[in-house]
C-alpha positions, 0 to 999 in steps of 0.5 A: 459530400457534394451538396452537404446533406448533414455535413459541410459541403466538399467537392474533393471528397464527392469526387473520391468517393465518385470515382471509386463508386464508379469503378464499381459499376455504380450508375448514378456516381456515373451520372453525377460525376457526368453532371459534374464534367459537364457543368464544371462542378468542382471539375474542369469541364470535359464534355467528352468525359461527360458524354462517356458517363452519360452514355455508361450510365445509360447501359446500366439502366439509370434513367436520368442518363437515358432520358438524358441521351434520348433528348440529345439524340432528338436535338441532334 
């Protein structure tokens, strides 16, 4: 639904559906949504969210977050 693979593109019903993913413990609904906060994809941008996200994401062993964290720690 985010980028409308097969369907038209809706940012309201990614984000739904997102969120639900999320409260199950999924981690890439977490990294998108994190992407999402953090960009301003159809979201208002909330880099404190963001940063929350990446950093669940991460402790659910998705890679992209820890790669993600990793960098920002080594920028920091």
């Amino acid at each position: 639904m985010l980028n409308g693979h097969g369907i038209e593109p809706n940012i309201e019903d990614a984000t739904y559906w997102l969120n639900k993913a999320t409260n199950l413990g999924e981690a890439r609904a977490l990294f998108t949504l994190a992407e999402m906060y953090e960009k301003g994809l159809g979201l208002k941008t909330n880099l404190v969210k963001a940063r929350e996200f990446f950093q669940k994401s991460a402790e659910l062993n998705d890679p992209s977050a820890q790669l993600k964290i990793a960098l920002r720690l080594l920028q920091d």
